[in-house]
C-alpha positions in Angstrom: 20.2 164.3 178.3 19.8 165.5 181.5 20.2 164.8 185.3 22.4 162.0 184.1 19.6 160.2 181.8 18.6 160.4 178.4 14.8 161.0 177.4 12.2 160.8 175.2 9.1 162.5 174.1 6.7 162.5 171.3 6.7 165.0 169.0 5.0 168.2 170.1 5.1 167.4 173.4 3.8 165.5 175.4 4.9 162.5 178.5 8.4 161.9 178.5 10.0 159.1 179.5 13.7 157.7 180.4 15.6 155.5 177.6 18.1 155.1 179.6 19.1 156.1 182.9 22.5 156.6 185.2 24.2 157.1 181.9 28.4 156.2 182.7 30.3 159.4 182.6 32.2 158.9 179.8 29.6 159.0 177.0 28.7 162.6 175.6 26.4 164.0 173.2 27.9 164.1 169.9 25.3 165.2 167.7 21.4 165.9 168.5 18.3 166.8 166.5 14.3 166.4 166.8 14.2 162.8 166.8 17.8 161.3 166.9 21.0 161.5 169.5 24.5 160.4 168.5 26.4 159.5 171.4 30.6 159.9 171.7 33.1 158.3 174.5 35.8 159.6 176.1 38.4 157.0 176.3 40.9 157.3 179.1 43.9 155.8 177.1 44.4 154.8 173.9 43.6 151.1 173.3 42.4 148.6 170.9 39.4 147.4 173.0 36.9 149.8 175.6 33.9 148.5 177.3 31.9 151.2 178.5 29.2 151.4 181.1 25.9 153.0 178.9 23.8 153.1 181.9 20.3 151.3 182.9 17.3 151.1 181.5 14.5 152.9 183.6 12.1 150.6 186.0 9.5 152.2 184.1 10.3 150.4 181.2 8.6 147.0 179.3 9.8 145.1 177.5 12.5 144.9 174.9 13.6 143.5 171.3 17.2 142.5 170.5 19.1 141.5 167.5 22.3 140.1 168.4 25.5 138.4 166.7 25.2 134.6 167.4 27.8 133.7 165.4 30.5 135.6 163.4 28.1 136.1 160.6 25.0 135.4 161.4 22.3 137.5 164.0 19.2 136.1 165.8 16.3 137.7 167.7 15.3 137.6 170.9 12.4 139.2 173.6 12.1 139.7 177.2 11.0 142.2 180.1 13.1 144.9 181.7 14.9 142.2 184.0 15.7 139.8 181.8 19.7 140.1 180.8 20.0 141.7 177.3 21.9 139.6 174.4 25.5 140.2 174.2 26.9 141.3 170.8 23.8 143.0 170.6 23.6 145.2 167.3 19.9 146.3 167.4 17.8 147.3 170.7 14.3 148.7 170.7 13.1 149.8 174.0 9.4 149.8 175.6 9.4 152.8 177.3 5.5 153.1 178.0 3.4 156.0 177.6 3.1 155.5 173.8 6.9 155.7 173.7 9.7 153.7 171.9 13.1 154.0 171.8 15.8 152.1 169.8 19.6 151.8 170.3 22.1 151.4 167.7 25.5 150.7 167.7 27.7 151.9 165.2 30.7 151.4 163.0 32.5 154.0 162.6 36.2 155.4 162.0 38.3 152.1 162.8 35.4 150.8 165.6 32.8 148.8 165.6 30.7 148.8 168.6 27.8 146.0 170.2 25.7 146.5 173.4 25.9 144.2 176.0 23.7 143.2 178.7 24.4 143.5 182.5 22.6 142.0 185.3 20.3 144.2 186.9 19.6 146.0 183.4 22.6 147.3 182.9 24.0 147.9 179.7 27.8 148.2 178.2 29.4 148.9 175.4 31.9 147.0 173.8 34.0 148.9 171.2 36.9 146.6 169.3 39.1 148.2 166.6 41.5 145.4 166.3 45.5 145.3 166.9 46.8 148.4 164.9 50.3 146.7 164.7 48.9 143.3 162.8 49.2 143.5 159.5 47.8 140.7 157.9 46.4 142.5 155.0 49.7 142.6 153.4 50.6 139.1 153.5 47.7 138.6 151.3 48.8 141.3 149.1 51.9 139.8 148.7 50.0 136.2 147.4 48.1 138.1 145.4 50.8 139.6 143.5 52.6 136.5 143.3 49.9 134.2 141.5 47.6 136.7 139.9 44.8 134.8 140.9 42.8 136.4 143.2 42.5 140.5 144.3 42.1 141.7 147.9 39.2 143.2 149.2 40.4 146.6 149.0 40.9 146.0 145.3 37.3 144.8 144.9 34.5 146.7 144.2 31.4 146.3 146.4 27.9 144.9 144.8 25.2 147.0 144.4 23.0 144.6 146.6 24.6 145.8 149.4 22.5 149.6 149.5 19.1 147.4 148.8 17.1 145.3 151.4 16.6 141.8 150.8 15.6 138.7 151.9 16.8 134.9 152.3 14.1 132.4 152.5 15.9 130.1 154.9 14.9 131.4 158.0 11.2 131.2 157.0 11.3 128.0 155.4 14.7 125.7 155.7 15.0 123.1 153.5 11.0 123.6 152.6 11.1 126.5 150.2 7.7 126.6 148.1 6.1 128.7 145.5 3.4 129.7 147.1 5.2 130.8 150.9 8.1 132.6 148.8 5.6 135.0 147.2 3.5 135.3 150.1 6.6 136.6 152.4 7.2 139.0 149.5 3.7 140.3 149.8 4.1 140.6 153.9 7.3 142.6 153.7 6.0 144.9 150.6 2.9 145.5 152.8 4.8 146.1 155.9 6.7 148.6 154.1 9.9 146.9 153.3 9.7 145.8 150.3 12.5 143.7 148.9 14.9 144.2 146.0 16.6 140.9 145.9 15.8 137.0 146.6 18.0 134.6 147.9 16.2 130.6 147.6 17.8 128.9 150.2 17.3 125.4 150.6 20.4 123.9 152.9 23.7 122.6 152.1 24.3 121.3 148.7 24.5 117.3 148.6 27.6 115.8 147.1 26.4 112.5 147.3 25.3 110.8 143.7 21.7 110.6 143.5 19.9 107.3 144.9 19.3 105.3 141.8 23.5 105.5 141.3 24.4 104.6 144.5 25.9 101.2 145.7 24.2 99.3 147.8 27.4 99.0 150.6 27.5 102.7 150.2 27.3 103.0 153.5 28.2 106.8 153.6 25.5 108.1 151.5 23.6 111.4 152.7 20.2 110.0 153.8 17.2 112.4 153.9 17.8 115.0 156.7 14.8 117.1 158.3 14.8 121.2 158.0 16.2 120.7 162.1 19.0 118.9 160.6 20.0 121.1 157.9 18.9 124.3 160.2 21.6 123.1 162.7 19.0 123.8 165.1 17.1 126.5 164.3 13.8 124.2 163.2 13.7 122.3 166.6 11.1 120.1 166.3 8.9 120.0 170.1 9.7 116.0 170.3 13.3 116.5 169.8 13.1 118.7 173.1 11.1 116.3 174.7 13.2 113.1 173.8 16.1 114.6 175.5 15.0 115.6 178.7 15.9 112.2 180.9 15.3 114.6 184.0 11.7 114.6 183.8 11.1 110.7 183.4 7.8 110.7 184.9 6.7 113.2 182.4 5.8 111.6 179.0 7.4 113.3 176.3 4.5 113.2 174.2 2.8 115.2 176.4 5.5 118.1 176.8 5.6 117.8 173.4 2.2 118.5 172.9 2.3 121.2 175.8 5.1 123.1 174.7 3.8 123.0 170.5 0.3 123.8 171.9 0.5 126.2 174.4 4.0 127.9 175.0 4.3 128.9 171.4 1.2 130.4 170.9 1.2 132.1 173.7 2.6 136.1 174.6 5.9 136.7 176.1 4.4 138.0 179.8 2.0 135.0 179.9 1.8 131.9 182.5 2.5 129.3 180.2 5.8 130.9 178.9 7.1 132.1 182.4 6.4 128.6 183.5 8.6 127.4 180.4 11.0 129.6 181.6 11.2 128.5 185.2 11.7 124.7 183.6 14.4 125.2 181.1 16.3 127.7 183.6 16.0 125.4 186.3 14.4 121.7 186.1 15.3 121.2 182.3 18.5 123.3 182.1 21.3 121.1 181.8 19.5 118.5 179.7 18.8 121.5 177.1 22.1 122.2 177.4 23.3 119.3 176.5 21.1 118.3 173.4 21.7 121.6 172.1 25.7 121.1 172.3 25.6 117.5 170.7 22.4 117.7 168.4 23.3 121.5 167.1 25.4 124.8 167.1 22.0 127.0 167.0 22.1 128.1 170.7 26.2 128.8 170.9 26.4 132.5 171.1 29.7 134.1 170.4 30.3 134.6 174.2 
């Protein structure tokens, strides 16, 4: 760190280049080696919540990765250049830096905090560290339950699986409710060739169905589960192109068919810095917005972030 940015270079030497720069005052080096820095803060008072400024990240840099908590459990990826707003609640960011040169930010948990990075306009970047209220404590109401029935231990009576040290994967990201033979052991073979193999499987399919199967049904049953699509069990993550398309009452001289078409066709397949996509991304921030906004909010959860 110097001259109030942190930098990069490959091994050996070589061009350097700025992961971040005008780094907030309050961050110091903690810990440094060859290839890794470990960043501390210096909190002004004692609290159970900081957000502290990180810094920028350099003009000079492309574009950027981000894994980020969508909801309490769950994280999803995302892409963009240097001036599009990073995720908040992000827990993973790799950096562009050109030149040859990555760089990757990770927030820790450590001590009694766990920490996220989240974006600021202008590229900005904070980070949020939350520890929780030291003076709750509801860990010992459930103590108290526990030794009452004798049904149930709390966590810190628990031992932790062994799953937990080993990478794996569950299939319902990749496939929904469509998990087959033949795409399972495939996406084994991709992540053992990409050089992270994994150690355990989860088969995912959706939501189990309560309902009695169809030949014990009754014909009033009007309740009964009927079919649902991978979009419906995905609660939004399989959007289908003509559920986009159906929605968007805005654009009524525009077939849906054809957006449809346009947007399976061409914006998918095509690279993050390319016309079709910035055109896509002029629409749905502008001409499309609050229709998108408003199917995702009635047809599915997928696009609530945490904030």
């Amino acid at each position: 760190m110097r001259d109030g940015a942190i930098w990069a270079a490959k091994a050996g030497g070589g061009p350097e280049a700025r992961i971040l720069e005008g780094v907030g005052s309050r961050m110091y080096v903690d810990d440094l080696d060859a290839t890794s820095m470990f960043l501390g803060i210096k909190a002004e008072v004692a609290r159970s919540q900081h957000r502290i400024a990180l810094g920028t990240i350099p003009v000079g840099a492309g574009r950027w990765l981000a894994c980020a908590r969508q909801k309490l459990w769950w994280m999803s990826p995302d892409v963009g250049p240097r001036e599009q707003q990073i995720p908040a609640e992000t827990q993973f960011l790799l950096l562009d830096l050109g030149q040859g040169l990555y760089g990757v930010l990770l927030p820790l948990v450590g001590n009694s905090f766990r920490s996220a990075i989240w974006g600021e306009p202008d590229a900005g970047l904070t980070l949020s560290c939350k520890s929780g209220d030291p003076d709750v404590k509801a860990s010992r109401a459930f103590e108290a339950v526990s030794d009452r029935t004798g049904t149930f231990r709390v966590r810190s009576e628990k031992a932790l699986p062994p799953t937990l040290d080993v990478f794996g994967w569950c299939t319902w990201d990749a496939f929904y409710s469509q998990v087959n033979p033949e795409g399972v052991k495939n996406g084994l073979r991709q992540l053992a060739a990409g050089g992270t193999p994994s150690r355990f499987l989860i088969l995912d399919d959706g939501w189990q169905s309560t309902d009695n199967d169809e030949e014990f049904r009754k014909d009033e049953d009007l309740d009964a589960r009927s079919d649902l699509s991978a979009a419906d069990l995905a609660g939004g993550g399989a959007i289908e192109a003509e559920d986009f398309a159906s929605q968007l009452t805005s654009l009524r001289d525009l077939p849906s068919r054809v957006l449809a078409w346009w947007y399976t066709n061409v914006v998918e397949r095509s690279s993050i810095d390319s016309l079709p996509v910035k055109i896509w991304r002029w629409l749905t921030f502008n001409v499309i917005k609050n229709d998108l906004m408003k199917y995702f909010a009635e047809a599915t959860d997928w696009s609530k972030r945490l904030t």
